[in-house]
MILONU-778375 format. One record per residue (C-alpha): residue number from 1; residue in three letters; x, y, z. Coordinates in steps of 0.2 Angstrom, whole numbers, plus 5000, padded with zeros to 4 digits. Layout:
! residues N
+-----+-----+------+------+------+
:   n : res :    u :    v :    w :
+-----+-----+------+------+------+
: NUM : Ala :    X :    Y :    Z :
...
+-----+-----+------+------+------+
This chain:
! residues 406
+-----+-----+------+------+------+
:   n : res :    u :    v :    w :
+-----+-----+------+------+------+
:   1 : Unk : 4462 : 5219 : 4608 :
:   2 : Unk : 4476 : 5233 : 4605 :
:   3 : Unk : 4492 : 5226 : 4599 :
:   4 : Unk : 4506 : 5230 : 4611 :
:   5 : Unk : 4518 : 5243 : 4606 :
:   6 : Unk : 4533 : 5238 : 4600 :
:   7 : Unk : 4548 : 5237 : 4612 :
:   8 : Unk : 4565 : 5245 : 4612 :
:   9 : Unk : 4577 : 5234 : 4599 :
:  10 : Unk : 4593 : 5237 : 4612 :
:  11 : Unk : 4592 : 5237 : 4630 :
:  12 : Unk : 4608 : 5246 : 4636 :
:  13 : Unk : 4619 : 5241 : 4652 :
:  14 : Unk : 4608 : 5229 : 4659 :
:  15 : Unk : 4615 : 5219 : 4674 :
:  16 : Unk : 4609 : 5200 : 4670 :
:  17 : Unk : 4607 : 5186 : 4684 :
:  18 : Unk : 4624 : 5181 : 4684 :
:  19 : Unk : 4630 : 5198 : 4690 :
:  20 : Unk : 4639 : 5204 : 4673 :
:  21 : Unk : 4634 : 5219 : 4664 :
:  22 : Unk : 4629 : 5217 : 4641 :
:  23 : Unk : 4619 : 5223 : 4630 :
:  24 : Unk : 4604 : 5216 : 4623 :
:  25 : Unk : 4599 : 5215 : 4605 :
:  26 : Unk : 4582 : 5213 : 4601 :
:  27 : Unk : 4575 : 5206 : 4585 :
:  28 : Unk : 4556 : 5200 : 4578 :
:  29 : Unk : 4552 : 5199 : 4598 :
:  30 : Unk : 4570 : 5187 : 4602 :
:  31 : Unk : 4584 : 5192 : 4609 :
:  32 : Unk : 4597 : 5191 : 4594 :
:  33 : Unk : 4612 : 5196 : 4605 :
:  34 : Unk : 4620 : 5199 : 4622 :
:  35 : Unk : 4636 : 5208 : 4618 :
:  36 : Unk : 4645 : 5214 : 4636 :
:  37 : Unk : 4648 : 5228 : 4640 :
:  38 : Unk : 4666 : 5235 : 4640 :
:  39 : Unk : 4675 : 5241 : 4657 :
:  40 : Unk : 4676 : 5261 : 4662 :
:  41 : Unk : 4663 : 5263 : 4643 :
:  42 : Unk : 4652 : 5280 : 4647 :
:  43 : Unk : 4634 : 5279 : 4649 :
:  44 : Unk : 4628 : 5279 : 4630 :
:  45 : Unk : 4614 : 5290 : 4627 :
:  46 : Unk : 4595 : 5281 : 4623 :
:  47 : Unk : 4589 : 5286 : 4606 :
:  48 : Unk : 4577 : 5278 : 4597 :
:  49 : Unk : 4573 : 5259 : 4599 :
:  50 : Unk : 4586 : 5259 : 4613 :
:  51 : Unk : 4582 : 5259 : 4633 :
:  52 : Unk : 4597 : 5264 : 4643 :
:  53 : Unk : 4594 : 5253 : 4661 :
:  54 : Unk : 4611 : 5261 : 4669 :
:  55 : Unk : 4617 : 5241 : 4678 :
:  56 : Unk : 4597 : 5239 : 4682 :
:  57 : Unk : 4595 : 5220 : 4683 :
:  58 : Unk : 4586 : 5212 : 4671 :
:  59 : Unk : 4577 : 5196 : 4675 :
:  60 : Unk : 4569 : 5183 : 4664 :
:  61 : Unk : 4548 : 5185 : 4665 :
:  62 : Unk : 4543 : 5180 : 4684 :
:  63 : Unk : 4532 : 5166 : 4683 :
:  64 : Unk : 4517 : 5163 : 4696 :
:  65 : Unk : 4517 : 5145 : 4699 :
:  66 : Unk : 4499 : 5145 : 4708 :
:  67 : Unk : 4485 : 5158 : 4705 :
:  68 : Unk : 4466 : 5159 : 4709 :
:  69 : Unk : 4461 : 5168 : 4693 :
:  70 : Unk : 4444 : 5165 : 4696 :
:  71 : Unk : 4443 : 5169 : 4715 :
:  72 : Unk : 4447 : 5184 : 4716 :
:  73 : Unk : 4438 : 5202 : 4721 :
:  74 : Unk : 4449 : 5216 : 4713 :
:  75 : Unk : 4438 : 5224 : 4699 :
:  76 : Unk : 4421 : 5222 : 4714 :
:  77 : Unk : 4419 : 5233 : 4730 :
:  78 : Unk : 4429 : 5228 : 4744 :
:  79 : Unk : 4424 : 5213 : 4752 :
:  80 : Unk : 4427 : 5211 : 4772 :
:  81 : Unk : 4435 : 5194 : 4775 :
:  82 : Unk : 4423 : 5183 : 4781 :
:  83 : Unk : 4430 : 5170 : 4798 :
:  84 : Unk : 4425 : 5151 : 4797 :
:  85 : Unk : 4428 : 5136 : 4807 :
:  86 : Unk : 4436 : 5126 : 4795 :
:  87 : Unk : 4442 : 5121 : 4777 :
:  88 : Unk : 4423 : 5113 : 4773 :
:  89 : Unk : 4414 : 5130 : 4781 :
:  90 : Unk : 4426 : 5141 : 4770 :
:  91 : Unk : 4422 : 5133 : 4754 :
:  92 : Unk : 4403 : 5135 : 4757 :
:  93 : Unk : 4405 : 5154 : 4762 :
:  94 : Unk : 4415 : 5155 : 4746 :
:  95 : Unk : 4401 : 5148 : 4738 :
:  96 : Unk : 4388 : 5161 : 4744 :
:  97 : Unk : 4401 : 5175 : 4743 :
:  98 : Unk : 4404 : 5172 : 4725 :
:  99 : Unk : 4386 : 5171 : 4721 :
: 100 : Unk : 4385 : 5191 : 4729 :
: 101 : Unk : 4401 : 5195 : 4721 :
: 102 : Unk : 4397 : 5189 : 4701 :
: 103 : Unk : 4381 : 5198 : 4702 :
: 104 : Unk : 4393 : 5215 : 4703 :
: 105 : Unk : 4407 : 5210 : 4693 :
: 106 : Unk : 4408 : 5194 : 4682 :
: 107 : Unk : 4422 : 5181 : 4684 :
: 108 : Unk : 4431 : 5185 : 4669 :
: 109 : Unk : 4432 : 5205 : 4671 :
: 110 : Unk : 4439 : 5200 : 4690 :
: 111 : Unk : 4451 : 5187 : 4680 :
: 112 : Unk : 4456 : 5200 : 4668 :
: 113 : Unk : 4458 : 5214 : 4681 :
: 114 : Unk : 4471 : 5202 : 4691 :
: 115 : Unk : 4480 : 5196 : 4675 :
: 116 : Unk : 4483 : 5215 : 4670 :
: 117 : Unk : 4491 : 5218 : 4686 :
: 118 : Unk : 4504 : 5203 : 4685 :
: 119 : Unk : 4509 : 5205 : 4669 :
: 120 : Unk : 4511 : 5226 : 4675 :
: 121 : Unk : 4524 : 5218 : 4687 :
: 122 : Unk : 4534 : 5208 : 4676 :
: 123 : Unk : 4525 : 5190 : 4679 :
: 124 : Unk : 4524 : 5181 : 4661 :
: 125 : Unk : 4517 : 5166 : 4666 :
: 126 : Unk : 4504 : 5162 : 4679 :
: 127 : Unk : 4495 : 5143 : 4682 :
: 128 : Unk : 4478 : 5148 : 4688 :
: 129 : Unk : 4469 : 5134 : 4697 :
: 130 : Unk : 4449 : 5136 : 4692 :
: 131 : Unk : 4435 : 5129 : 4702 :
: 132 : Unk : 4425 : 5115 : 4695 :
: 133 : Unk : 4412 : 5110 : 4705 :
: 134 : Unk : 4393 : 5104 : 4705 :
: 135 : Unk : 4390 : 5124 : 4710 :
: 136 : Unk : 4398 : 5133 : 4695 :
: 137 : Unk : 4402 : 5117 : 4682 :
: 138 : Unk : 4412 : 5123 : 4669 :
: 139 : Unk : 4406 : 5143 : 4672 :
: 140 : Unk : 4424 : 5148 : 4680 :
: 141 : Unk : 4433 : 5136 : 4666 :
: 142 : Unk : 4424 : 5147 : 4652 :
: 143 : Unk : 4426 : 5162 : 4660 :
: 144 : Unk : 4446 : 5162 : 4662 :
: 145 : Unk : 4446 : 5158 : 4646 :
: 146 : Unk : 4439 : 5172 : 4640 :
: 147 : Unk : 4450 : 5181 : 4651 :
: 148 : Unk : 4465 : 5172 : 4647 :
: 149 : Unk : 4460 : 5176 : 4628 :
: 150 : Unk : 4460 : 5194 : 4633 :
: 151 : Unk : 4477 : 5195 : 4640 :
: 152 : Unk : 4485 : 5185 : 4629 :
: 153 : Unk : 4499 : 5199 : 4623 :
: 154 : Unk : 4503 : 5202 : 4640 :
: 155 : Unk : 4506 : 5186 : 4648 :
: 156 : Unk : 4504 : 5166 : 4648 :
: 157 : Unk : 4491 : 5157 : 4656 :
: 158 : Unk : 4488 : 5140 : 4660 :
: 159 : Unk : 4473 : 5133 : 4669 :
: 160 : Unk : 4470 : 5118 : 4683 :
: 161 : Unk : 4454 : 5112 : 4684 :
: 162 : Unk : 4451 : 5112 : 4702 :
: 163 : Unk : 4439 : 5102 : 4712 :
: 164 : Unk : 4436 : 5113 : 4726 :
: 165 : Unk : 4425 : 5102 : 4733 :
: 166 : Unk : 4432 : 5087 : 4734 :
: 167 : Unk : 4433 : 5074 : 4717 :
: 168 : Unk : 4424 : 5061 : 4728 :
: 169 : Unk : 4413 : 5071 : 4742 :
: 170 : Unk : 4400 : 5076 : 4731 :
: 171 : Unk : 4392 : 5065 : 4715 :
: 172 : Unk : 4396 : 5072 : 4696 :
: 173 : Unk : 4416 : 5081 : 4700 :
: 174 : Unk : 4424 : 5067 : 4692 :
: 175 : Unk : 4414 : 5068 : 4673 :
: 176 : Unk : 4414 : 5088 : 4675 :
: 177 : Unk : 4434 : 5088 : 4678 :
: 178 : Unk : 4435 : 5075 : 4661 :
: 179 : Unk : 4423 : 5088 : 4653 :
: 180 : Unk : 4436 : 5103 : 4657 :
: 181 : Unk : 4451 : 5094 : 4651 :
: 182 : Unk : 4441 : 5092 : 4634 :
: 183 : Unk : 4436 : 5111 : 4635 :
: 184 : Unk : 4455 : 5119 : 4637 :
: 185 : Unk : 4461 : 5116 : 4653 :
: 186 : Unk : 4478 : 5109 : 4654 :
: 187 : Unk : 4481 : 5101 : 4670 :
: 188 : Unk : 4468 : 5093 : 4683 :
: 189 : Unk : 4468 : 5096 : 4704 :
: 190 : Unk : 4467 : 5086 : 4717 :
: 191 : Unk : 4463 : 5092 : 4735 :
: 192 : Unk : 4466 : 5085 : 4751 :
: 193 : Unk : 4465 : 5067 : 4745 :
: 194 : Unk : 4463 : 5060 : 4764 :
: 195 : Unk : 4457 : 5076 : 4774 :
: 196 : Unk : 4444 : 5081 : 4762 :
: 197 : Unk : 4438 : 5064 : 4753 :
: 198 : Unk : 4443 : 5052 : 4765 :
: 199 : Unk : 4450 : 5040 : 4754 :
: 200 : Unk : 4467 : 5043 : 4746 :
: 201 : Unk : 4468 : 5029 : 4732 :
: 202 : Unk : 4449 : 5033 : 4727 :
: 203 : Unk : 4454 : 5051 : 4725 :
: 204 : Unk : 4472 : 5048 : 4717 :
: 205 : Unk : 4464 : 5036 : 4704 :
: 206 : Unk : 4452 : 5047 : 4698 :
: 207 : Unk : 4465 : 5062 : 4697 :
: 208 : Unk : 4481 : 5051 : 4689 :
: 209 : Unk : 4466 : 5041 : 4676 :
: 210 : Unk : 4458 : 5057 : 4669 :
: 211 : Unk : 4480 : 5063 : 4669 :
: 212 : Unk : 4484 : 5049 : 4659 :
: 213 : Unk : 4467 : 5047 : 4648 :
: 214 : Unk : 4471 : 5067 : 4642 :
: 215 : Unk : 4488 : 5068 : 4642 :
: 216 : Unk : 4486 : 5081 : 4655 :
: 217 : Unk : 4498 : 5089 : 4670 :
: 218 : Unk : 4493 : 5086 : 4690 :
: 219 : Unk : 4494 : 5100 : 4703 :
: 220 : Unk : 4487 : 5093 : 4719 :
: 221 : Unk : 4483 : 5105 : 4734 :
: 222 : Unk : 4487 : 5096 : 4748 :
: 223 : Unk : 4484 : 5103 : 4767 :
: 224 : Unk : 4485 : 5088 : 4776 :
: 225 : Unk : 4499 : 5088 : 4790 :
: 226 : Unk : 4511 : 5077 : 4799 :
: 227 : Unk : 4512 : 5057 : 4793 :
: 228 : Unk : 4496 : 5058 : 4786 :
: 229 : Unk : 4501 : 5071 : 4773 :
: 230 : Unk : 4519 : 5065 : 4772 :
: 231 : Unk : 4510 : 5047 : 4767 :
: 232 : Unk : 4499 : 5054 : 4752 :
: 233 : Unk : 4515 : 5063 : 4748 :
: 234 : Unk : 4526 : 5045 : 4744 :
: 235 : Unk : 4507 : 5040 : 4737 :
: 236 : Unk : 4509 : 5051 : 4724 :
: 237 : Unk : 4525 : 5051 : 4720 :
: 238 : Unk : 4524 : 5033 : 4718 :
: 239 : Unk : 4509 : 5035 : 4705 :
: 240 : Unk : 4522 : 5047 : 4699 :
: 241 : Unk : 4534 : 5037 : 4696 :
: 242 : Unk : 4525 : 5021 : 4687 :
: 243 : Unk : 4515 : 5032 : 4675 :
: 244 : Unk : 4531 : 5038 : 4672 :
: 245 : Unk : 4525 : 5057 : 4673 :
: 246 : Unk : 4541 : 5064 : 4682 :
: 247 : Unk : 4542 : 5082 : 4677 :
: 248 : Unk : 4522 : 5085 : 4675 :
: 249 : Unk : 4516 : 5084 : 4696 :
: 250 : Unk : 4517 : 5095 : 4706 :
: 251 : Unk : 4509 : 5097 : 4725 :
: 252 : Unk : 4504 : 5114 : 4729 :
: 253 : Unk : 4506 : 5120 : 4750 :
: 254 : Unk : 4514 : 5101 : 4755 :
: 255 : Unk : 4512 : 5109 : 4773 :
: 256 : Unk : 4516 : 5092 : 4780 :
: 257 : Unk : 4535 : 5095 : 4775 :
: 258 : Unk : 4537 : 5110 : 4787 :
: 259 : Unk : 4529 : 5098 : 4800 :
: 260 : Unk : 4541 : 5081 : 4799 :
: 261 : Unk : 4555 : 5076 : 4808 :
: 262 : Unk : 4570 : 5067 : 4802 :
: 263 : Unk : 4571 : 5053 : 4795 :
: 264 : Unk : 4554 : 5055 : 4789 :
: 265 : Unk : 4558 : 5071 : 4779 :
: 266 : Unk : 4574 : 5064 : 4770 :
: 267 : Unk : 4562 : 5049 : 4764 :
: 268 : Unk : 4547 : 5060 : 4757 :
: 269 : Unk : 4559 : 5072 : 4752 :
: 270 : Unk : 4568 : 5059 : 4742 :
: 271 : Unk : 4554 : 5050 : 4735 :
: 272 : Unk : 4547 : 5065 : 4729 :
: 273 : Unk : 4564 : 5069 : 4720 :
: 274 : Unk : 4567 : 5053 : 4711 :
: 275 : Unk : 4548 : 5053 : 4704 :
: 276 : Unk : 4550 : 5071 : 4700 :
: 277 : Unk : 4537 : 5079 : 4709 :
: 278 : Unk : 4537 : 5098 : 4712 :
: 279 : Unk : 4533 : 5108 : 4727 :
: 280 : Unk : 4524 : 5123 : 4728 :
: 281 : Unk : 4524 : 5134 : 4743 :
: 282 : Unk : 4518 : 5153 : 4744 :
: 283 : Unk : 4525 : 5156 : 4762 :
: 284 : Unk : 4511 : 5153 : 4772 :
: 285 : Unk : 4514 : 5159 : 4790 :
: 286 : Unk : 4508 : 5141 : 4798 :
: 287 : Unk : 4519 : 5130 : 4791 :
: 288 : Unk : 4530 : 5131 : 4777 :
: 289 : Unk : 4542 : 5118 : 4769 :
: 290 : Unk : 4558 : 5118 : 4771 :
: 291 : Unk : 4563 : 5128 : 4754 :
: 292 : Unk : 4581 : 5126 : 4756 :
: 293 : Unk : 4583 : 5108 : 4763 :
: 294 : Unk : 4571 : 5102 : 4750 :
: 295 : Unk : 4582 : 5111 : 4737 :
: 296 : Unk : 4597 : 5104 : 4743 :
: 297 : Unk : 4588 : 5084 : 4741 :
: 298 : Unk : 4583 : 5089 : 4725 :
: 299 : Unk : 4564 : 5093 : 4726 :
: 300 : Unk : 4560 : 5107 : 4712 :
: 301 : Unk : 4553 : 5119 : 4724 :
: 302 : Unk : 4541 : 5135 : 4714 :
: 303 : Unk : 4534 : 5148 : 4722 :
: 304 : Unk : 4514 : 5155 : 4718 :
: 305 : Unk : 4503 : 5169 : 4725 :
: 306 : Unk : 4488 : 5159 : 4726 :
: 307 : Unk : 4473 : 5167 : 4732 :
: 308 : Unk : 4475 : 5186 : 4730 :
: 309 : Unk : 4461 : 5200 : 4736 :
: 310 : Unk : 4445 : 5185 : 4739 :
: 311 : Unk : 4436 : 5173 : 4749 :
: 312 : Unk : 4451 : 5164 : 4757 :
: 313 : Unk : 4459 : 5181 : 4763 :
: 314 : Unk : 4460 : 5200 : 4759 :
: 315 : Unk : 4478 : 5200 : 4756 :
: 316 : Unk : 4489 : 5199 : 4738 :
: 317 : Unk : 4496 : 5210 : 4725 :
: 318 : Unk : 4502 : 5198 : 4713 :
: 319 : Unk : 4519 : 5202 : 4714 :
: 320 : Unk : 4530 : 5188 : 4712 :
: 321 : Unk : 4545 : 5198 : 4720 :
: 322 : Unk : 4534 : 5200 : 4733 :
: 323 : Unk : 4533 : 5184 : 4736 :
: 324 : Unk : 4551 : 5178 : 4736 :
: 325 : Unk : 4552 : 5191 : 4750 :
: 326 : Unk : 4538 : 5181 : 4758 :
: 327 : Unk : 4545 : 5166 : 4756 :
: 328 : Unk : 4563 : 5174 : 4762 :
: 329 : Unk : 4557 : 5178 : 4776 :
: 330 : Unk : 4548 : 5164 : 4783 :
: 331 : Unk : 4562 : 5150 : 4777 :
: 332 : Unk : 4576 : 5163 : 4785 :
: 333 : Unk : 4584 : 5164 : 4769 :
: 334 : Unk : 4598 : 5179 : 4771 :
: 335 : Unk : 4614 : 5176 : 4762 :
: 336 : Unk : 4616 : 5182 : 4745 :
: 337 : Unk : 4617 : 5164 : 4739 :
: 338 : Unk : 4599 : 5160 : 4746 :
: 339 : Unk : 4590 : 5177 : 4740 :
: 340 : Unk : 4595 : 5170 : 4722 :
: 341 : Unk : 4587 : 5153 : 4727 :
: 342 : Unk : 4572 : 5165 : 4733 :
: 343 : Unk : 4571 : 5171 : 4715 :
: 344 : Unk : 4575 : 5156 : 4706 :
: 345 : Unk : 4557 : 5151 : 4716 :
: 346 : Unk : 4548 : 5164 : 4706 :
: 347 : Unk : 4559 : 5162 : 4689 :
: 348 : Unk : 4567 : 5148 : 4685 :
: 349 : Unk : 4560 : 5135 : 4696 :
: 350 : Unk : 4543 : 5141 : 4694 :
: 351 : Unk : 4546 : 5139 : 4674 :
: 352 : Unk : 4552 : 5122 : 4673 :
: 353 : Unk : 4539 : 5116 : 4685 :
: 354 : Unk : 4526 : 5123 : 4673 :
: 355 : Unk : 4536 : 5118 : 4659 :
: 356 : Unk : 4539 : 5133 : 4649 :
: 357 : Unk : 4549 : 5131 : 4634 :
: 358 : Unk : 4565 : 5141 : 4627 :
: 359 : Unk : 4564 : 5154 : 4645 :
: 360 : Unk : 4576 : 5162 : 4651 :
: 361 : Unk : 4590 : 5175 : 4645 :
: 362 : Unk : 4600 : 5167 : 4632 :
: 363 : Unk : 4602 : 5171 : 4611 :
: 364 : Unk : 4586 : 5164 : 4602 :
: 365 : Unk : 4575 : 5164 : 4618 :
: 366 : Unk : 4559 : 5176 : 4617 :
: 367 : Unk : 4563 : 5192 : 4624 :
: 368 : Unk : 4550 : 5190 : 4639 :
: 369 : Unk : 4560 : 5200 : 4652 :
: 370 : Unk : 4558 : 5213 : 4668 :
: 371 : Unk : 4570 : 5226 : 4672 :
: 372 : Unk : 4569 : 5231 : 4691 :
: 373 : Unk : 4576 : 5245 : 4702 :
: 374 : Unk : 4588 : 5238 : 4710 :
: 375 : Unk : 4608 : 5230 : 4704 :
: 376 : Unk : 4608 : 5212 : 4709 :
: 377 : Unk : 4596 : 5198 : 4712 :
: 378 : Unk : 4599 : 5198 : 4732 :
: 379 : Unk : 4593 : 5217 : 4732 :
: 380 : Unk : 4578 : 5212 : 4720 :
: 381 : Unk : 4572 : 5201 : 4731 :
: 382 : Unk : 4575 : 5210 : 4747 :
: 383 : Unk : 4573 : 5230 : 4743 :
: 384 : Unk : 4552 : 5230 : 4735 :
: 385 : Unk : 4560 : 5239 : 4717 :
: 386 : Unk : 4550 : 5247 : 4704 :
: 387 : Unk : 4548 : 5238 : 4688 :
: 388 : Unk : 4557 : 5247 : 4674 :
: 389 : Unk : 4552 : 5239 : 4659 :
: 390 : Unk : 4543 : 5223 : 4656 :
: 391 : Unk : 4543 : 5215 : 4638 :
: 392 : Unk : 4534 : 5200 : 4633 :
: 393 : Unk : 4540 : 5193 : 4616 :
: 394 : Unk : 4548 : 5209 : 4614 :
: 395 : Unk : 4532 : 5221 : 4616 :
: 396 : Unk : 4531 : 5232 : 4629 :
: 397 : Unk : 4520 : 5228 : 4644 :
: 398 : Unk : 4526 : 5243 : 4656 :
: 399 : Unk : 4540 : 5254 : 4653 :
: 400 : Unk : 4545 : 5268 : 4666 :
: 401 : Unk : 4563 : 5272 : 4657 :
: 402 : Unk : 4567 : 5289 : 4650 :
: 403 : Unk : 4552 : 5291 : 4637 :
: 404 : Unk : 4566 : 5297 : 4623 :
: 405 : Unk : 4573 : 5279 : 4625 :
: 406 : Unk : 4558 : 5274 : 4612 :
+-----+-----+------+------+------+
């Protein structure tokens, strides 16, 4: 693989988070200092090493909290979406779909094509869930690995193995999920406990053993609606909490939260807090949770794209910006104040729920950074801006500056 170019040493007037205007300092691919920028100073020419952003806001790397590497089509002709009865009926078209679709394109070019365009628009860090299943065993796992090998100067990516079709339904998913934590996956699924397998404790003690016996994070895709889901929701924060794994759980879609009335929601939504159990929503148009109620009881809420361009639907760009919009949108999120929390989704929240290490814009953090098109958070989130620059340890992934600034 090329090495990445070196990026600029000194990024010039860049508006950070917090609204304040400095100058960066980059050294050995960390950002060494963050100097502000005086009152009524004139724009300072670029030269070499240096990248003038003119009050462009910079943003810490956006991080997709839920991909489907593996999944999706881009790099294979266009694929008309194919309409099914239901969640079992979808996962066997998928099946036959993805047999027609590999025979064009393999897994891991598809992977790579996907990963090349996050990191293009400033993502980082992706988790991508991976189906493991009796059809495709461990094939997807390996594949995304060679992806993720492939793209490893361009962003981060860690990988869920995800029992697609069920960890109880069908005989052999629990030994092949124990086989992919041994061969490089770092977190292990769950799906639909109750809707899916039918028996929540059966499934949850598969999922929370293989956790425990590994060392390994749990992201649980969780459909299931109303009471039913609310209950596997307390289940699992309750498993949480006695395994003493606050900080390493997360439920993906959690739909039943958009779906509870009080005082049901206070209580899931409190039991989830105290266990530390993070949600994940991608702004579905159904039902989504409550983003900001759940941020205000202390759920760590994280934003994802999930599927992009495959089976599931023929939508998705991979733009993380995008989907704060989305999610803006759908949770009526308007104020200044709650376009941040709409970024802090796909930045900081999505971060520590997949637990990356030393993020964010501070001295001595890796200089893994975005600049966009616009002078504030609340107009990145609401205004579609170009991406500027991206760096990732301090190389350049994408950089759209004035070519004399390197």
């Amino acid at each position: 693989m090329t090495a990445l170019p070196p990026g600029p040493q000194l990024l010039l007037d860049a508006t950070l988070p917090d609204g304040s205007r400095a100058d960066l300092r980059i050294d050995d691919g960390r950002i060494a200092a963050i100097t502000p920028v005086p009152a009524g100073r004139e724009r300072v020419d670029p030269g070499a090493g240096r990248a003038a952003l003119d009050g462009a806001v910079l943003l810490p790397a956006l991080v997709d909290g839920h991909a489907h590497l593996d999944k999706t089509f881009l790099g294979a002709p266009w694929q008309p979406h194919r309409a099914t009865a239901g969640l079992r009926e979808q996962i066997a078209a998928e099946r036959e779909l993805r047999r027609e679709v590999a025979e064009r394109a393999p897994v891991a070019d598809r992977a790579e094509a996907l990963a090349r365009r996050m990191a293009a628009l400033g993502t980082g860090f992706v988790r991508s869930h991976v189906d493991v299943d009796p059809d495709t065993g461990l094939d997807h796992l390996y594949a995304v690995l060679e992806a993720r090998e492939r793209v490893r100067e361009l962003l981060d990516v860690q990988l869920v193995a995800f029992p697609q079709s069920g960890v109880l339904a069908e005989p052999g998913v629990a030994g092949l999920l124990d086989a992919a934590l041994r061969e490089g996956a770092e977190l292990i699924g769950g799906l639909d406990p109750f809707g899916f397998d039918g028996d929540v404790d059966g499934q949850l003690d598969v999922v929370f053993g293989l956790a425990e016996r590994h060392g390994a994070g749990i992201d649980i895709h969780l459909h299931d609606g109303g009471e039913a889901g609310a209950a596997q929701l307390r289940a699992i924060a309750g498993r949480t909490a006695a395994l003493g794994l606050g900080g390493r759980v997360a439920v993906s879609h959690a739909y039943c939260l958009g779906q509870l009335a009080e005082p049901e929601l206070t209580r899931t939504a409190s039991a989830l807090a105290r266990a530390g159990v993070a949600v994940m929503t991608n702004g579905p148009a159904r039902t989504m949770p409550p983003v900001k109620l759940l941020h205000e009881l202390g759920v760590l809420v994280f934003a994802g794209s999930d599927n992009i361009r495959d089976a599931w639907w023929p939508y998705g760009t991979g733009d993380m910006l995008e989907r704060a919009t989305v999610i803006g949108l759908q949770g009526e999120l308007m104020t200044d104040q709650e376009l941040v929390l709409a970024a802090e989704l796909a930045t900081v929240n999505a971060a520590r729920a997949l637990g990356v290490e030393e993020y964010g814009i501070a001295v001595g953090r890796p200089a893994n950074l975005v600049a966009v098109a616009a002078h504030s958070v609340p107009e990145a989130v609401a205004a579609h801006p170009e991406r500027l620059l991206v760096l990732h340890r301090g190389r350049t992934v994408l950089d759209r500056l004035d070519p004399l600034s390197q």
